[in-house]
N, C-alpha and C positions, 0 to 999 in steps of 0.2 A: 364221373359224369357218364351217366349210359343211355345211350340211343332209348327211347320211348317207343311203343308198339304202336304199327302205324295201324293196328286191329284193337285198339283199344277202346273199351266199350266207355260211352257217358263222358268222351273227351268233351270238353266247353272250354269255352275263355277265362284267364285265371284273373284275379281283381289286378295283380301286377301289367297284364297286357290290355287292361281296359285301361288301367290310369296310363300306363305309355302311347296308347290310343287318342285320351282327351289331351296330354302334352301338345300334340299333333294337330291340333284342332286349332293352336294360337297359328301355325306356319301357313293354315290352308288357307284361313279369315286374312292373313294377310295379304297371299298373292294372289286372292281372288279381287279382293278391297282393291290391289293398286293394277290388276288390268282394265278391271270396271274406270278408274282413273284413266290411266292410260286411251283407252278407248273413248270415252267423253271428250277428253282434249284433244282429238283427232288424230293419235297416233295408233290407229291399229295394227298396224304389222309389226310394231316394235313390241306393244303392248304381248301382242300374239307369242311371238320370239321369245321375250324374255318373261312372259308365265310357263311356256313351255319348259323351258330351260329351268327354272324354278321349280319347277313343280315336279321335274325330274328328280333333283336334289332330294325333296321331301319324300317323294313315292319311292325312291329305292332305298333308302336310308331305313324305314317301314317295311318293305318288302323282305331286307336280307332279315331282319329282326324276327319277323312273322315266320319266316320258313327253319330259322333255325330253331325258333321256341317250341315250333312243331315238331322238330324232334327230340330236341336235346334242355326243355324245360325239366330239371331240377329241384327249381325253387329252393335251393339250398340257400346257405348266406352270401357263398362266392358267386353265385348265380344272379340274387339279389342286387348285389353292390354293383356288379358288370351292367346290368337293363337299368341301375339308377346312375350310372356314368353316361348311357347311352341319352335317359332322357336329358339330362345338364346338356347333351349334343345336341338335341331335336329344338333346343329351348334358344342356344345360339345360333342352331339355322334361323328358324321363327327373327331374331333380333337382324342379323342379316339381310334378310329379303328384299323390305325397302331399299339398299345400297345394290345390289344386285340389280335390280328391276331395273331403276332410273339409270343406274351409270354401270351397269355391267359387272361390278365391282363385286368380284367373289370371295374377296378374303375372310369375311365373317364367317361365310354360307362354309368355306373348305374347313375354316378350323373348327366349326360345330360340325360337320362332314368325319372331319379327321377323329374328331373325340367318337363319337357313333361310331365309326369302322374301325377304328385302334380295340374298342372294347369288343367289339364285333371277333378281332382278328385274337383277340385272347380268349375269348370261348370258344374260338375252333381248335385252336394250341391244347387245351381243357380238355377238350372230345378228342383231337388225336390220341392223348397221353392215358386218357380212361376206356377207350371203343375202340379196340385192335381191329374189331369185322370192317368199320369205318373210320381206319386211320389215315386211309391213301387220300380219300376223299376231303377232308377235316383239315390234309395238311395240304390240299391244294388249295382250298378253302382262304387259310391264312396267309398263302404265299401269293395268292391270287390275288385277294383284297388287296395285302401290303406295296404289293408292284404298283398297281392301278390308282391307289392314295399317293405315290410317290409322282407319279403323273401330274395329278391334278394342283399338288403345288407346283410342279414346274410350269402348267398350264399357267398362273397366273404373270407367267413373264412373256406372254403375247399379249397382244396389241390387234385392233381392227379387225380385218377380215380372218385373221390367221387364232382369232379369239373362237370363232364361233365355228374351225374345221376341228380345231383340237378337242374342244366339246365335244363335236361329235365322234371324234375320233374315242376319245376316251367314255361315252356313252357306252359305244360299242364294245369295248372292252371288258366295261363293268357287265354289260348281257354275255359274255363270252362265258365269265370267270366259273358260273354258276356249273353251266353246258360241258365246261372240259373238268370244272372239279366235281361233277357225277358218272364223269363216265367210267370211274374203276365197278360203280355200284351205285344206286339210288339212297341217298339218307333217308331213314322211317319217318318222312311226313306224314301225318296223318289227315288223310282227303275230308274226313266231315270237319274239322277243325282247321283244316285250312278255310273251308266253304264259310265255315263262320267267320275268321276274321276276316276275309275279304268283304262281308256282307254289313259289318259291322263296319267297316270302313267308309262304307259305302253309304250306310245313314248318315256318320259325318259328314260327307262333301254333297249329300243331298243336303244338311243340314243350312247349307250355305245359301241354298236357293230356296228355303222354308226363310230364310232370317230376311230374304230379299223380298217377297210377298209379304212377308210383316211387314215390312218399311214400306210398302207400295201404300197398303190398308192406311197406315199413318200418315203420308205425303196426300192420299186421295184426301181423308177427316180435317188435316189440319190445314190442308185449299178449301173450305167448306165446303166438303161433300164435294169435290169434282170428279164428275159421271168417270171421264176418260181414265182418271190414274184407279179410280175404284173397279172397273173394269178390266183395267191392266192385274190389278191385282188378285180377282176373279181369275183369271187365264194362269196367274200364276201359279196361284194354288191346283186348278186342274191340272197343270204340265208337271207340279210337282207330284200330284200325287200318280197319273199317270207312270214318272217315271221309275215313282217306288213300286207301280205294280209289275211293272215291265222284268223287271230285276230279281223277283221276289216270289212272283207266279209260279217258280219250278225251282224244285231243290235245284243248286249249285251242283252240276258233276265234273270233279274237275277232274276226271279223267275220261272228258268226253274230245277229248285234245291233249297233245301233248298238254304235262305238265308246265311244261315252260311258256306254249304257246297261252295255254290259259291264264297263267299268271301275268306273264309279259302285256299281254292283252288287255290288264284292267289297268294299265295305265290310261287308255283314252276312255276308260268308263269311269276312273275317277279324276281326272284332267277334266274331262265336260260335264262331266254332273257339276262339279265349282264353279266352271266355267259359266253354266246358265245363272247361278244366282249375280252373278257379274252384271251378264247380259240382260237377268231382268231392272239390276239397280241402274243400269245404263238408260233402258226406258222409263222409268220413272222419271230422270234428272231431264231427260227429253223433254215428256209429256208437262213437268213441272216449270220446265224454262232455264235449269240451272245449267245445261247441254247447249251448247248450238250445232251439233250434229245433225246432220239430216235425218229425218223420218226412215230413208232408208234404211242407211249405215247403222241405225238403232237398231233396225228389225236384224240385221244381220248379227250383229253382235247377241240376241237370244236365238235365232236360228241356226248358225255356224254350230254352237255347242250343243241344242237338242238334238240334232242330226247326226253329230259325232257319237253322241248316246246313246242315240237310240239303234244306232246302224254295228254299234260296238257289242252293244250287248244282246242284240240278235244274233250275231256272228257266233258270241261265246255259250248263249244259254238258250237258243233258240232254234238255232239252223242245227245243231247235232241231232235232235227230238223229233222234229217236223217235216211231213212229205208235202209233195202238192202243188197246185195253186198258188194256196194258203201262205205258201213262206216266201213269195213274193211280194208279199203285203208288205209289211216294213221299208224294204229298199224301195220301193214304189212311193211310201207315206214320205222317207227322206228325200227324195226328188221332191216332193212338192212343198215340205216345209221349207225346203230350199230357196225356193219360189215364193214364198209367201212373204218376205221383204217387199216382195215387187205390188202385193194390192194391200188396200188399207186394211185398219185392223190387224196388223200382223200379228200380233201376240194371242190375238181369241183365233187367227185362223189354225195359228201351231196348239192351239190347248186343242180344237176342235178335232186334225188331223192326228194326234197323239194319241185323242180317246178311241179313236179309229183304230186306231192300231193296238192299240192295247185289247178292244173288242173281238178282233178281230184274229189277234193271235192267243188270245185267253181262248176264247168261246171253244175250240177244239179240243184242248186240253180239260176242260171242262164236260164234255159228249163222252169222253174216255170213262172219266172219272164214274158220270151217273151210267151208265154201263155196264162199267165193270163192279160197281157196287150192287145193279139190279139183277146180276149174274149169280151175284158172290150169297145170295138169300134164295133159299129152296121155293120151289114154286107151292101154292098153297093146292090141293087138289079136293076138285069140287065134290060135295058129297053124292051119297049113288042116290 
């Protein structure tokens, strides 16, 4: 097994890391499905807590996979069988979830956890024994992993309040492992193929809030025709597509920031992008009657996650690129979606402040563009 060039030309996503990709897909549909839950039956901060917590499990479990296949993809047979041990992992977190959410119960989540990092912790064993430039790093790699899985079984013999320090305690360790096992030397990730599966992940858990706007369309048809959820569902699709422009307007550079910070970073851009299709099923069940939540608490519940999104992926794809005014706009748009619980129609006024924003921060990047194209063509010179 040898390190891959992080300069290599025509890298793309290989069909093994798309199908480990759609695995992923049954864990996200579900901890988005049981905060939306959670949230309707008036439990938001629990609801909040333990999709956070959840959804941690999923996105890191994803993320060591994505960064190592960025270097050390193979594709051999031993390569193969390791990433289809990992999916069998991703498929047990997924069955977990519900048990986790409602009672905290992580035993599911650890032992599909444990299967993904045990096969994790054998491909870096792999890369030590084949990559001498990157054996220091390969074996902190695995000794790093293996410590910090040993934790999270012992985590399961707390209780109450001392359940949710050791989480975090052990969160922080699993961010540690990456940061002290790169420092002998950087492994040969490769930046446009990282950019891609981040991006690609990322239409997934938009995915979530595309599936929530259909169900609006359908709750509005099957109330015969009512204006409000049809409406609702109008607003969704704007926030959704807004949010895929927001994201997608400018190549990904992920070394416009540390790498870690970039990466680390799209936890809350794919934590809230799921999050809204939550927040939009949440208003529908409102507007439908199936809810007795207040009007407010509805709007908050698609508010809280747009404004995470949106103020997330400014930070990472937006504020490195842009001078100005102009890069005000965003954090100013999130204060006011913020706000927008507080007056009626919340969900058209967040589609309306979002296209705002998206106008607003395209249109310059945009001026560049025809520009430096109107430069790039010789001028035509008039006859004598």
């Amino acid at each position: 097994m040898r390190s891959r060039s992080a300069t290599e030309p025509n890298r793309a996503s290989t069909p093994l890391e798309l199908f480990f990709d759609l695995c992923f897909v049954v864990a996200v549909a579900q901890s988005a499905t049981l905060l939306e839950h959670a949230v309707a039956d008036h439990h938001f901060a629990h609801g909040v807590v333990s999709y956070a917590m959840v959804f941690f499990a999923i996105w890191w479990a994803w993320v060591n996979f994505t960064w190592f296949a960025s270097a050390y993809d193979t594709d051999d047979d031993v390569y193969r069988l390791s990433v289809l041990i990992a999916i069998v992992g991703a498929l047990i977190i997924a069955a977990g979830v519900p048990r986790a959410f409602d009672n905290l119960d992580f035993l599911v989540i650890t032992i599909g956890y444990s299967v993904m990092r045990l096969a994790n912790v054998g491909q870096w064993i792999r890369a030590a024994v084949s990559d001498p430039t990157h054996r220091q790093a390969a074996t902190r790699y695995a000794i790093g992993i293996a410590v910090v899985q040993v934790g999270w079984w012992l985590r399961l013999l707390s209780h109450g309040d001392a359940a949710y320090w050791t989480f975090l305690a052990l969160v922080v360790a699993e961010l540690l492992v990456p940061i002290w096992a790169e420092r002998p030397g950087m492994t040969e990730w490769h930046p446009g193929h990282i950019a891609e599966r981040y991006g690609l992940f990322t239409l997934i858990v938009l995915g979530e809030a595309v599936l929530a706007a259909s169900v609006a369309f359908e709750s509005g048809l099957d109330g015969g025709a009512d204006a409000d959820v049809i409406w609702l569902a109008a607003a969704g699709i704007v926030i959704v597509f807004a949010m895929w422009w927001l994201y997608f307007d400018r190549e990904a550079d992920v070394g416009s920031f540390s790498s870690f910070i970039w990466g680390y970073g799209h936890y809350l851009i794919f934590a809230s992008a799921a999050g809204v299709g939550a927040g939009l099923v949440v208003n529908v069940a409102f507007h439908t009657g199936d809810s007795q939540i207040s009007d407010t608490t509805a709007g908050f519940a698609l508010a809280i996650p747009v404004a995470a999104y949106t103020l997330s992926v400014w930070a990472l794809h937006v504020l490195p690129h842009e001078h100005g005014l102009l890069l005000l706009a965003p954090p100013v748009g999130v204060v006011l979606i913020l706000l927008a619980p507080l007056v009626p129609a919340t969900a058209q006024v967040i589609a309306m402040l979002l296209a705002l924003i998206v106008a607003v921060t395209v249109a310059p990047g945009r001026r560049a563009i025809a520009l430096s194209t109107d430069e790039s063509y010789p001028q035509a010179t008039p006859p004598a």
